[in-house]
Structure formats: structure tokens, C-alpha cells
C-alpha positions as CSV (number, residue, x, y, z in Angstrom):
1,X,6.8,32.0,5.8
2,X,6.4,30.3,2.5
3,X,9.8,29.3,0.7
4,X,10.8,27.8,-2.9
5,X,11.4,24.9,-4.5
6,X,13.0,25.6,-7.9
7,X,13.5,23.9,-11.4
8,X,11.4,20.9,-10.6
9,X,10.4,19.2,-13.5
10,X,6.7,18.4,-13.6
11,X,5.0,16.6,-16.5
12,X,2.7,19.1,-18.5
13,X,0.7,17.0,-21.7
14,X,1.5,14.8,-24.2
15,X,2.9,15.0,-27.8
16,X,2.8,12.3,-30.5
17,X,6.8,11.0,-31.8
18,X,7.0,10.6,-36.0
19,X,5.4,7.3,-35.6
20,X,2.5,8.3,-33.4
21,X,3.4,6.9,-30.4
22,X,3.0,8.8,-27.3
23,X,5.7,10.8,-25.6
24,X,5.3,12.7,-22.7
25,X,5.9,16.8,-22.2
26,X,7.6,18.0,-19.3
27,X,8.6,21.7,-18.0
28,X,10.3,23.0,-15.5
29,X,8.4,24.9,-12.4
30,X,9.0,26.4,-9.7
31,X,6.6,25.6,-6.9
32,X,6.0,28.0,-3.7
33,X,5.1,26.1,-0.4
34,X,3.4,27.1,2.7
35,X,4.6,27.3,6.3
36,X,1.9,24.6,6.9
37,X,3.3,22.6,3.8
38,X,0.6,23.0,1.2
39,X,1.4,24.3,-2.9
40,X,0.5,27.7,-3.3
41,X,2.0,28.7,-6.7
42,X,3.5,27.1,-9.8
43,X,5.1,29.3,-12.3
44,X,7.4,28.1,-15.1
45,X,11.2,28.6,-14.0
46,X,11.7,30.4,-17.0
47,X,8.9,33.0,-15.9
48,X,10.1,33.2,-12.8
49,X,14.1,33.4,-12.8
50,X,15.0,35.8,-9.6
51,X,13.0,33.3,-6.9
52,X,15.6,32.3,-4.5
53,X,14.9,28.7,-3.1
54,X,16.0,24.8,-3.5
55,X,17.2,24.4,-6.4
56,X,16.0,20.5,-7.6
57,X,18.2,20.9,-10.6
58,X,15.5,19.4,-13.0
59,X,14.8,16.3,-11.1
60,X,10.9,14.6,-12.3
61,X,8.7,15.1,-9.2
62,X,5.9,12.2,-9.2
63,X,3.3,11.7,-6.2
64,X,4.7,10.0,-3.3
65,X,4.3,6.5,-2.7
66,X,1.2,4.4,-0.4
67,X,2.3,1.2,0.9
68,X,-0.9,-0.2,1.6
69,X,-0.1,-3.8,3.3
70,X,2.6,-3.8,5.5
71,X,4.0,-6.1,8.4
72,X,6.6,-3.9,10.4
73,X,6.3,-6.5,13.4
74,X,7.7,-9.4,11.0
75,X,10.5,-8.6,9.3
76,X,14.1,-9.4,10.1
77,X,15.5,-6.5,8.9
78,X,18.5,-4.8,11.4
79,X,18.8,-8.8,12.4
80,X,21.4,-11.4,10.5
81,X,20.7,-13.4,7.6
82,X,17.8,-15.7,8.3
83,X,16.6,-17.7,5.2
84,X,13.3,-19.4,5.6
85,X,12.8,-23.0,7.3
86,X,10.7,-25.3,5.1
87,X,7.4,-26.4,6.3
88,X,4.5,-28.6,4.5
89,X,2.0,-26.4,4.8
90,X,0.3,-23.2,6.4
91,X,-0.8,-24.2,9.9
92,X,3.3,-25.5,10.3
93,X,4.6,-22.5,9.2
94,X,2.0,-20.2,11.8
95,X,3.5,-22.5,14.2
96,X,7.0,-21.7,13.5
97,X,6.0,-17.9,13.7
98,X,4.3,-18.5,17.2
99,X,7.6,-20.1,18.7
100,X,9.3,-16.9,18.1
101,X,6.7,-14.7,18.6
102,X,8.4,-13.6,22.1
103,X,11.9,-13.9,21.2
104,X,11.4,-10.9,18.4
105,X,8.9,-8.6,20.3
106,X,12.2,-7.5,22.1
107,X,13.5,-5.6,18.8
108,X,9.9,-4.6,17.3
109,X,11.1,-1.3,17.4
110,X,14.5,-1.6,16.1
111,X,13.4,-3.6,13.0
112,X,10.4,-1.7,12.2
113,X,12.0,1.4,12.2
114,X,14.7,-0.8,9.6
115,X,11.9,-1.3,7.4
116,X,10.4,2.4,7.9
117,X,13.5,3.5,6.3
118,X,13.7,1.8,4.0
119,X,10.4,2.9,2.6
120,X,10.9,6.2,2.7
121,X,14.4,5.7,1.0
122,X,12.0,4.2,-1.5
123,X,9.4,7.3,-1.6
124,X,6.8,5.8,0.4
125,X,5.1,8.7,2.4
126,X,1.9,6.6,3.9
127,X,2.5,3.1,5.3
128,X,-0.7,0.9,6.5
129,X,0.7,-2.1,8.4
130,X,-1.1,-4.8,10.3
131,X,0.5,-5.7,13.5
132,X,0.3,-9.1,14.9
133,X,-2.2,-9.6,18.2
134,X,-2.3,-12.7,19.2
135,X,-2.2,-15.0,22.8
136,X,1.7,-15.5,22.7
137,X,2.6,-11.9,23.2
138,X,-0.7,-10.1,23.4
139,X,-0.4,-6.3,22.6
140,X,3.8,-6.0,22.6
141,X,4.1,-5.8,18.9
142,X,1.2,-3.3,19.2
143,X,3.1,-1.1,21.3
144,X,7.0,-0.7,19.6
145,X,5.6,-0.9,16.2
146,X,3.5,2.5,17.3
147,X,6.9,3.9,19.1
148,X,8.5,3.2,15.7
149,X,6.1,5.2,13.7
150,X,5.8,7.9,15.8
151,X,9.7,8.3,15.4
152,X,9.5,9.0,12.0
153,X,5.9,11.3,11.6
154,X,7.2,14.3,10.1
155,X,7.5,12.3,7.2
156,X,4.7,10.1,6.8
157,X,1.0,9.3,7.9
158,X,0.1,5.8,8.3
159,X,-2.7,3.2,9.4
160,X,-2.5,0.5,12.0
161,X,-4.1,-3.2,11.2
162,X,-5.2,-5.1,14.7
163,X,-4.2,-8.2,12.8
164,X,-5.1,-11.9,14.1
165,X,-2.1,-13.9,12.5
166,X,-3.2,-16.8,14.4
167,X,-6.4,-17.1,14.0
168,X,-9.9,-15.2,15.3
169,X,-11.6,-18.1,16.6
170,X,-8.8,-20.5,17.9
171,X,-7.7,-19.1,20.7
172,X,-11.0,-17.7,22.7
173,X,-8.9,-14.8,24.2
174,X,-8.5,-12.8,20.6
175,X,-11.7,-11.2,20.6
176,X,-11.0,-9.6,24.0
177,X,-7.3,-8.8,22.6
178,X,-8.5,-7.5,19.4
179,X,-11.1,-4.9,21.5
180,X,-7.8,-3.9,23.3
181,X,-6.0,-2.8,20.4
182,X,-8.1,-1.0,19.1
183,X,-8.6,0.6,22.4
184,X,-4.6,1.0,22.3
185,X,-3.9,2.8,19.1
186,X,-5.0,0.0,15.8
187,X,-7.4,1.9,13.8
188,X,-8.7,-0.8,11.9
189,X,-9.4,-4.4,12.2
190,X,-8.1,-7.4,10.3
191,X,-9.5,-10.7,9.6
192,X,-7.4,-14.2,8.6
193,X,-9.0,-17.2,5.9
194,X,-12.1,-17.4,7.8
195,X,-12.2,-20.7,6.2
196,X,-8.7,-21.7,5.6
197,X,-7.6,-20.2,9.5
198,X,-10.8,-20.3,11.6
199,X,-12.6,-23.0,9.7
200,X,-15.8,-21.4,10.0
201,X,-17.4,-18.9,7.6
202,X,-19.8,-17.6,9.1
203,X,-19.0,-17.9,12.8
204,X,-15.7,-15.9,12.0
205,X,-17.3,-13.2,9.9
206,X,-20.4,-12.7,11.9
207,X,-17.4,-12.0,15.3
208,X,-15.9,-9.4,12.7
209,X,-18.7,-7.6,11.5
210,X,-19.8,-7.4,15.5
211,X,-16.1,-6.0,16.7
212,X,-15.9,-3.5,14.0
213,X,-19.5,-2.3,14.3
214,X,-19.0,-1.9,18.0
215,X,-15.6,0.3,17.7
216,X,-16.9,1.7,14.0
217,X,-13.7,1.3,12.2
218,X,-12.8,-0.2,8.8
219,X,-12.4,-3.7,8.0
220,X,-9.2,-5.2,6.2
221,X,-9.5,-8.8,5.7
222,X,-6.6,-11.0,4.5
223,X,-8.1,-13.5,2.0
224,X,-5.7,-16.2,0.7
225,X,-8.5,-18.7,0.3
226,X,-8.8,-19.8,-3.5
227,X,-11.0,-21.4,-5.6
228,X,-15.2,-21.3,-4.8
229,X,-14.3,-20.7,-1.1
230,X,-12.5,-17.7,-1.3
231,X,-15.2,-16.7,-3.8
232,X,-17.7,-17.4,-1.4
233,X,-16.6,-15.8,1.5
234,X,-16.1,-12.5,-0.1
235,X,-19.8,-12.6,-0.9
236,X,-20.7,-13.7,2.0
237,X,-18.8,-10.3,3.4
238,X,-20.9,-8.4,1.0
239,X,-24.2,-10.2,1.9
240,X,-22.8,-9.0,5.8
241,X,-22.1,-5.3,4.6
242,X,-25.4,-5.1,2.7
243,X,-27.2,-6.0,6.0
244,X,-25.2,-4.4,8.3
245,X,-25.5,-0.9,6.1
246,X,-21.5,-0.6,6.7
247,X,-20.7,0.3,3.0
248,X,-17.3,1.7,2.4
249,X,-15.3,0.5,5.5
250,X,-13.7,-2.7,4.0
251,X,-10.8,-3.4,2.0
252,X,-9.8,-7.2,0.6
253,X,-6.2,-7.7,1.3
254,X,-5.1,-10.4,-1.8
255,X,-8.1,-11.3,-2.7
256,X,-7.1,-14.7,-4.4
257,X,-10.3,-16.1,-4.6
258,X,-11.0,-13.7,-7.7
259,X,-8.0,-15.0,-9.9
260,X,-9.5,-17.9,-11.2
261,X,-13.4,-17.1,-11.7
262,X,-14.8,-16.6,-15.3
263,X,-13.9,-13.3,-17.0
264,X,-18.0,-12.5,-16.8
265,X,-18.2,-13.6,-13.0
266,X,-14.8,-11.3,-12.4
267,X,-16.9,-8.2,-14.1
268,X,-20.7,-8.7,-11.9
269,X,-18.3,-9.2,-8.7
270,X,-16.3,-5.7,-9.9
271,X,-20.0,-4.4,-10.1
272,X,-20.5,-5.8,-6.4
273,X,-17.6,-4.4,-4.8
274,X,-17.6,-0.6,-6.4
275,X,-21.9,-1.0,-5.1
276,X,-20.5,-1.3,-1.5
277,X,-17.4,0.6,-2.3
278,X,-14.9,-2.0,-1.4
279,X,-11.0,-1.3,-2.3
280,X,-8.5,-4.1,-2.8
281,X,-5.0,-4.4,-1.8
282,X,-2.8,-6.6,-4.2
283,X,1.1,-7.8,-3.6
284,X,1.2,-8.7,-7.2
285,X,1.9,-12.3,-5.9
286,X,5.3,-13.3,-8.6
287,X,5.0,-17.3,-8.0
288,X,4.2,-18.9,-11.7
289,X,1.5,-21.2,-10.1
290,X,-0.5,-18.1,-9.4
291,X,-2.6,-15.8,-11.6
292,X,-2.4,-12.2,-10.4
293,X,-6.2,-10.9,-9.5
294,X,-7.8,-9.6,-11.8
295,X,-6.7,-5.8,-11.5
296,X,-7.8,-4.3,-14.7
297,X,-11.7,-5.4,-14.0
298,X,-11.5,-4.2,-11.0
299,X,-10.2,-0.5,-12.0
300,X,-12.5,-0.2,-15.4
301,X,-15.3,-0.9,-12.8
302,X,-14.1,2.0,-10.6
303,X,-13.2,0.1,-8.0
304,X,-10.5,1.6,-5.8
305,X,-7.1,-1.2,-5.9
306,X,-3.6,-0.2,-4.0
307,X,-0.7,-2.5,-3.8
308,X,2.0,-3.4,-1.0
309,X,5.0,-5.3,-0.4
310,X,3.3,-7.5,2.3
311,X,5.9,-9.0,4.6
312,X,9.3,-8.8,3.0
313,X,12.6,-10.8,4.9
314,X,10.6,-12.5,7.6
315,X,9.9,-16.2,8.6
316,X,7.7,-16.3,5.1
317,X,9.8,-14.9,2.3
318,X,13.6,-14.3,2.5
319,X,13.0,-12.0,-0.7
320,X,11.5,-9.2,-2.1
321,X,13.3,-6.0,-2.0
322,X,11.0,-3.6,-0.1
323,X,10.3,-1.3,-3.0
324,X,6.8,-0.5,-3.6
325,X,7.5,0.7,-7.0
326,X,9.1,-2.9,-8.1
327,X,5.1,-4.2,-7.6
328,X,3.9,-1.7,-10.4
329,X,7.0,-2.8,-12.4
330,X,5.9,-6.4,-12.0
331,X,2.3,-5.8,-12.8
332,X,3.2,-4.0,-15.9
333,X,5.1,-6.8,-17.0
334,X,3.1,-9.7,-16.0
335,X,0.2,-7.7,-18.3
336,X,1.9,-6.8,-21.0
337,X,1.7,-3.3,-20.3
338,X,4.6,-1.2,-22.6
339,X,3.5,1.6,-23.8
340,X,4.0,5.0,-22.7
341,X,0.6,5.7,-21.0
342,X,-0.2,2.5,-19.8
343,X,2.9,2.7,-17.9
344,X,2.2,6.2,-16.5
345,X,-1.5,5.4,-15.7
346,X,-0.6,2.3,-13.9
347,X,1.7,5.2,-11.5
348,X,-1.6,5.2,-9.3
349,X,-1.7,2.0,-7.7
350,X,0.6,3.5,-5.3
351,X,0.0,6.8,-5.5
352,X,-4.0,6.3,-3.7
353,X,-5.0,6.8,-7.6
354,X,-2.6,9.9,-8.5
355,X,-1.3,10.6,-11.4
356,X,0.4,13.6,-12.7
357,X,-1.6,13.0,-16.1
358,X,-5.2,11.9,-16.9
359,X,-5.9,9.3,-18.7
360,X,-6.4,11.8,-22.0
361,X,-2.6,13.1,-20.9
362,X,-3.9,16.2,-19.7
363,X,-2.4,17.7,-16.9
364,X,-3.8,17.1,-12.9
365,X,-1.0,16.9,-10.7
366,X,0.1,18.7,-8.5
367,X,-1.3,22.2,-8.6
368,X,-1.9,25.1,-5.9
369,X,-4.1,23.5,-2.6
370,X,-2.7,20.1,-2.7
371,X,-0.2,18.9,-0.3
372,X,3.6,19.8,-1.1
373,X,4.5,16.0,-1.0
374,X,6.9,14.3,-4.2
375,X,9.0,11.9,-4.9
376,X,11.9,13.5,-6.8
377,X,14.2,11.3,-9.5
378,X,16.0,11.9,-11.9
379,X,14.1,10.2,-14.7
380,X,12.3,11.6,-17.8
381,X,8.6,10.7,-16.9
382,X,6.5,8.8,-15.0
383,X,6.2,5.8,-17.5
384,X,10.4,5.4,-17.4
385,X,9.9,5.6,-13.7
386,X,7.9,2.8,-13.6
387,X,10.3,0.7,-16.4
388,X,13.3,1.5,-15.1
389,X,12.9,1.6,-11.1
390,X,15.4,4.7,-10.3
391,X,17.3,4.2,-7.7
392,X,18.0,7.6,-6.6
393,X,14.8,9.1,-5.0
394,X,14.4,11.6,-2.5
395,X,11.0,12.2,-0.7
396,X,9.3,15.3,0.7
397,X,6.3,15.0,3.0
398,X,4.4,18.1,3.3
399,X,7.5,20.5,2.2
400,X,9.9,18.3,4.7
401,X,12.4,16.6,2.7
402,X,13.5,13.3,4.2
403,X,16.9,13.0,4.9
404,X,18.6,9.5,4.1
405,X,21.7,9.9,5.8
């Protein structure tokens, strides 16, 4: 039996204020939803007055929320207070993780379920996370991080990373290990800094392509590496994809080897990656030594670019607030991006490219077919959405409307 959602506020076109900036136009609807959870009608609430139903009570619905790089195993959520220990560099801090490797796979469960809930608090309705396989505790964060997910999944879909924290080629068990979790429910396969982890290119790339072509799943491939390195092995990828005919299977997690390359060798790489339809994931990185990547190439050159919160209150960071909305926020500001459709557009980076408004402000989203899935908040568009970061937000995945108590 279908049911009723009622005054929810959807945003319609745009108009023009006195002195020609954009505002947008928004009416109230009210949206009929399958048993199955799928839009079947919109009709304006003022057409439609007798339907009996939820009343939303005027609340802006916007597309729900894609976190697209996730670590559920890490965080320290549902734990104490744990700030960070210093270290001098990367390989001392991947030893500090490894020594407590064990003593956390014991609450995997409890603190990825923390984190789980807090992202749907947040209006996250799809959560890819890459879960730690490594020699010190083999497939255990494999298995609670799964147990977690599968707790909450009436409200969300999500994506498993078989992710080699420590290395591909270090420890010569992790090929084996990584075949087993994707035997054990990872869906895709991750790869480390084949340079600045495994300290061999091509050694490290050739063992990825050969595990992924073997199980056929995607590839998602951390790349911290910066500088002509990071470059390079991203090409080198390409080179392997090309070769390998396994177009459209790879996303490049950070990507920070494209943040300091000529504007002109930023646009031919663009080219390069919407030719073998590679997406990158970005965590809008806020440290002032850094550049952010290049996002706005990327996107004019169609290429397909999601964000995520990465790790958040682990061993590596003691901040960030697990929003996925706060990474658009900072993007915008970081760019310069303050106008009223700038700020909308820039919506789908965590949205999997959704907005409820084209880029000429004509209407899109959501209309009768598509999945009855929102993120309702009481704001007056999408662009002060993205300004203001509401706080009160309330997510339904497929017509189920997660409850945060």
C-alpha cells in the first residue's frame, strides 16, 4: 500500500532578486511512495489538500548524502578520549596502528556502529569504507565491520574496501589475505602509495591489477604520494587500465599527486581519466601546506569526483566532526564559491552528482520513478544548506525514516 508524505518543500526554478542575483523557488509537494519505497506522484499541497499522510511541515528535502571514503574499523568513537601520539613520519605512525591492531578488533563492532550513526544523524544514506586487512589481525575487522552494517541496512547501502593499511608487498601473506576478503564479503579492492608504502611501482601495481582482474571487482587506490611520483603512478595505472581493457572499475582515493601539476597538465590528465572513466574521491584535505586537488578540472572535464570524511577520531586525526556536508562547506570556502548556484551545484559531491536543480536552475530532482530517499532540514534551499550546515536533519532511505533516538 502506497502512503503520503505531505508539505515537503522541494525546490522548483530559479528567479532573479532586484539586483539580479539568483534566488531560488521552492513549493510545497506532496509526494506518494510505494510499498517497495519508490516516488510515484508529486502534486503541489495546495492541489492536493484532503491527502492524509506525514506531515513534514515545510521542511527542504535535498538528496541524501554518499560518504564515499570511510574507515569504520579505525575510529575511536564509543571509546574515551584518545588524542593522537606524535610520530616523525608515516612508517612510525603505521607502526603505532599495528600495536593496537588486536587490542581494537574486540569493539569493531561497537565503534563502527558509533560512527554508522552518526552518519546517518548526518543524512548519509550510502557509506563506502575500507576495512583494514593486514597480518596482525587478518580478516577480524573484516568480519564486525560487516555485522555492523548489516545492523543498520534498512537505512542505507554501502561498499566494502579490502584495504592493505600496511602495505601490499611487505608482508608476503597480504595477497593471500586480500583474495580472502574478497571471498568474505569486500567488494572491492584497495591499494596503499605503491611508492611511498610498497616502494615499488610497478611490482605493487602489476599484483593489483592481477588480484582484481582475477575476482573482477573495482579498484580504489589510496594515493597520498605528491609531487612527479604520485603523478606518475597514476599514469602508470592508466597505462595498466588501457592494457588490461578494465575501463571504469577504478576510483583515486586523494589523489594528491594532481595538486601541484601545471593548470594545462591538470586539464590533459582530466581528459585521461574521464577516457577510462576513472572517479576521484577527495577529503578536502584542511591543512594550509596543502593545495586541495584540483576538483573543478576534474568536474568541467566530466569526470565523476565524490568526497568523504576519511578516518575521523582515530590514531591519525583527533578531529574532524564526521559530517559529510562540512567537506562541501569547506570546498566552497577554500574556492571562493558564494554565490547562490555555485553553492547549490557544488550539493553533488555528495549526492553521487544529484542535485535538485540543473545547472540552468531547472528543475531534476526528485520526480516519480526515483527512490523515495531525502534528507529533510529545515533550511531555505540547497545553497543555505551548504553555508550554513543545519544541524537538524532527518533521513529517509527508501520511504524508511531513520529514527535518531
Amino acid at each position: 500500500m502506497s502512503r503520503w508524505l505531505k508539505n515537503v518543500r522541494l525546490e522548483t526554478g530559479e528567479s532573479r532578486h532586484s539586483d539580479g542575483t539568483v534566488k531560488t523557488e521552492t513549493e510545497l509537494f506532496n509526494i506518494e511512495i510505494s510499498e517497495d519505497g519508490v516516488i510515484q506522484t508529486l502534486v503541489p499541497s495546495l492541489e492536493h489538500t484532503e491527502t492524509d499522510g506525514m506531515d513534514m511541515g515545510g521542511r527542504l528535502a535535498l538528496p541524501p548524502f554518499k560518504e564515499m571514503h570511510n574507515h569504520l574499523d579505525k575510529t575511536y568513537l564509543s571509546l574515551g578520549f584518545r588524542a593522537c601520539r606524535p610520530v616523525k613520519n608515516l612508517s612510525e605512525r603505521l607502526k603505532l596502528e599495528a600495536a593496537e591492531l588486536e587490542t581494537l578488533a574486540e569493539t569493531v563492532e561497537q565503534r563502527a556502529s558509533a560512527m554508522i550513526e552518526l552518519h546517518l544523524k548526518n543524512g548519509v544514506n550510502h557509506i563506502r569504507t575500507h576495512v583494514n586487512i593486514d597480518p596482525f589481525i587478518k580478516l577480524k575487522n573484516l568480519e564486525g565491520v560487516k555485522r555492523a552494517l548489516e545492523s543498520y541496512k534498512e537505512y542505507l547501502t554501502y561498499e566494502i574496501v579490502a584495504f592493505p593499511q600496511h602495505g601490499l608487498l611487505l608482508h608476503e601473506e597480504m595477497p593471500d589475505l586480500l583474495r580472502e576478503a574478497l571471498q568474505s564479503g569486500a567488494g572491492i579492492l584497495g591499494g596503499l602509495d605503491p611508492a611511498g608504502i610498497d616502494g615499488n611501482v610497478e611490482k605493487s601495481l602489476e599484483m593489483t591489477m592481477e588480484i582484481a582482474k582475477e575476482y573482477g571487482v573495482d579498484v580504489d587506490m589510496h594515493f597520498h604520494d605528491r609531487g612527479h611520483i604520485g603523478y606518475y603512478t597514476m599514469d602508470r595505472w592508466l597505462d595498466m587500465v588501457s592494457a588490461e581493457d578494465y575501463q571504469g572499475k577504478t576510483t583515486f582515493s586523494h589523489a594528491f599527486g594532481l595538486s601541484q601539476l601545471q593548470p594545462g597538465v591538470q586539464q590533459n590528465f582530466a581528459r585521461k581519466l574521464k577516457q577510462y572513466d576513472v572517479s576521484i574521491m577527495s577529503t578536502i584535505p584542511i591543512s594550509v601546506n596543502h593545495k586541495v586537488i584540483p576538483i573543478d578540472i576534474l568536474k568541467e572535464n566530466g569526470v565523476a569526483v565524490g568526497l568523504g570524511c576519511d578516518g575521523f577520531y582515530d590514531s591519525w586525526s583527533p578531529f574532524v566532526s564526521g559530517d559529510i556536508m562540512e567537506k562541501v562547506n569547506h570546498f566552497c570556502d577554500y574556492t571562493g564559491k558564494s554565490t547562490e548556484r555555485v553553492l547549490r551545484n557544488s550539493l553533488g559531491l555528495i549526492t553521487g552528482g544529484i542535485t535538485p536543480l540543473d545547472d540552468k536552475g531547472n528543475q531534476q530532482w526528485p520526480k516519480p520513478g526515483d527512490e523515495a530517499s531525502f534528507v529533510f532540514t529545515d533550511v531555505s534551499c540547497s545553497a543555505e544548506a551548504v553555508a550554513r550546515l543545519p544541524e537538524d536533519r532527518q533521513l529517509m532511505h527508501r520511504g524508511i525514516l531513520f529514527n535518531k533516538d
